[in-house]
N, C-alpha and C positions, 0 to 999 in steps of 0.2 A: 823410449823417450823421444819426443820432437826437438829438444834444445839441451844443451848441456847445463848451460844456463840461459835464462832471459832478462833480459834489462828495461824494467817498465820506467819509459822515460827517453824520449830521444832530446832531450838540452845538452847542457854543456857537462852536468853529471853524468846523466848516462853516456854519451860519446865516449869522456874520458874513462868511463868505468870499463866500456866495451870495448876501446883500447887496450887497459890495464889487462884484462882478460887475456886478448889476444896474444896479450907477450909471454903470458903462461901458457902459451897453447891451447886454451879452450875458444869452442867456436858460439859467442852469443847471437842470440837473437833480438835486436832493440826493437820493443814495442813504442808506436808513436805515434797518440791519440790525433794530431791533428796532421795537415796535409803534405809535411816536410820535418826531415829531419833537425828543428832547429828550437823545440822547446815553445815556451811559452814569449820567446823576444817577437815574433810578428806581432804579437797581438799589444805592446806594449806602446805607451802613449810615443807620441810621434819624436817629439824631440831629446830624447833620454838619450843621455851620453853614460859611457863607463865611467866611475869614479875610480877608476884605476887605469894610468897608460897602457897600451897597446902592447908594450914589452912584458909586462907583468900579467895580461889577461890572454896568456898563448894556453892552448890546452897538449899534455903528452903528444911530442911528437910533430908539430907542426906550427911555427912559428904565425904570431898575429901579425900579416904583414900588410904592406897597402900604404907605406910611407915613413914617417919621423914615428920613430919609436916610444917619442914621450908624448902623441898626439892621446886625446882621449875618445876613444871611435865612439861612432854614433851609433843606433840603435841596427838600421839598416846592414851598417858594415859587419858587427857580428854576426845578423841573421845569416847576411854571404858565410863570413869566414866558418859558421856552424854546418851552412851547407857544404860548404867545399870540403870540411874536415868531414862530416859523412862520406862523402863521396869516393874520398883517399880512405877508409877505413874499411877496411877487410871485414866487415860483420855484416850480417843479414841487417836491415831494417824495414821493419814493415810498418808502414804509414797507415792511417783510419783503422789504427787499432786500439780502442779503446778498452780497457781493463776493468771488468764490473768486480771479478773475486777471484782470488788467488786462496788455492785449500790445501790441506796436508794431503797428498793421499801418496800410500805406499810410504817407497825411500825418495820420494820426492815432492814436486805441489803441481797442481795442477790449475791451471788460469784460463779463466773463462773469462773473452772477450763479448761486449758490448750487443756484439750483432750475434753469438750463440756459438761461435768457434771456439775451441780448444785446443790449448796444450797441456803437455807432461813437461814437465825438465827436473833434472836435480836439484838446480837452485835456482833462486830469484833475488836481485835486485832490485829495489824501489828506489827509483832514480827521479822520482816526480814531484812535480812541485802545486802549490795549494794556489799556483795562480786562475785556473782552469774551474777550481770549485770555493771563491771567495766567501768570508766567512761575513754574515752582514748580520750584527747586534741589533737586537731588540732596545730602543733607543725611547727613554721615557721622555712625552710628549712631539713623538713622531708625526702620529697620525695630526694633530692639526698643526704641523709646520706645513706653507705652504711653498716655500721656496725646494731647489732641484736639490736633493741629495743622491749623491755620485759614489758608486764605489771608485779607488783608484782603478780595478780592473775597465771600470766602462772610460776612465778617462782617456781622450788622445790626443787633443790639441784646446789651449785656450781661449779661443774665438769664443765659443758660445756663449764665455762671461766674460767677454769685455763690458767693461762700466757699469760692472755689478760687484756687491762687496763678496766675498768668499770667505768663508773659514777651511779649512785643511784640517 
């Protein structure tokens, strides 16, 4: 086996899972499709704040710090505090590791990444989120709308519809 377990998904689930792990004494491996360990928050629209204070969005083990504790951090701030809790975590993480199939084989599974690399492990966590592969409905009378329609994942800042009406 290359991993005891692996955790597909480096956000804020899998960190905290890969924590969780480590205190039972197994050693995971976080897989993490994009170029840091911090999930899908880089890519999220610019001005997103937590709907939850900074005291209540700590993950196992390392407090969410960086000032008044009932502040509600900004997008930016998490991405830090997700890096920095990588950083402090005793697990493997491998970065541009993208997950094509996870199979039964043996007494374990076996995960085929992206680019054709494999592993074994005993077990697997799916720690990942649906932001990376948005789901975009077939929308009757699409094709002749002429105006922009947006998934939330491609939005990042308001600018380009100033003094245009929107629906949401």
């Amino acid at each position: 086996m290359d991993a005891e377990v692996v955790v597909i998904g480096g956000g804020q689930s899998g960190l905290a899972t890969a924590y969780a792990l480590r205190r039972q004494h197994l050693a995971p491996v976080v897989l993490e499709a994009a170029d840091r360990p911090a999930g899908s928050w880089p890519r999220y629209y610019d001005s997103l704040t937590l709907f939850s204070p900074a005291r209540c969005s700590s993950l196992p083990g390392m407090p969410f710090g960086g000032g008044d504790p009932d502040r509600y951090p900004h997008r930016d701030e998490v991405v830090d505090y997700l890096t920095a809790y990588a950083a402090r975590l005793d697990a493997e993480i491998r970065i541009h590791a993208r997950v094509a199939e996870v199979s039964v084989e043996g007494d374990g599974f076996g995960i085929t990444l992206r680019d054709g690399s494999r592993l074994a492990a005993r077990a697997v966590v799916a720690a990942s989120g649906t932001f990376g592969n948005p789901h975009r409905p077939a929308l009757p009378g699409l094709e002749d709308f002429t105006g922009t329609v947006l998934h939330a994942a491609d939005y990042r800042t308001p600018e380009p519809f100033a003094g245009q009406r929107v629906i949401v």
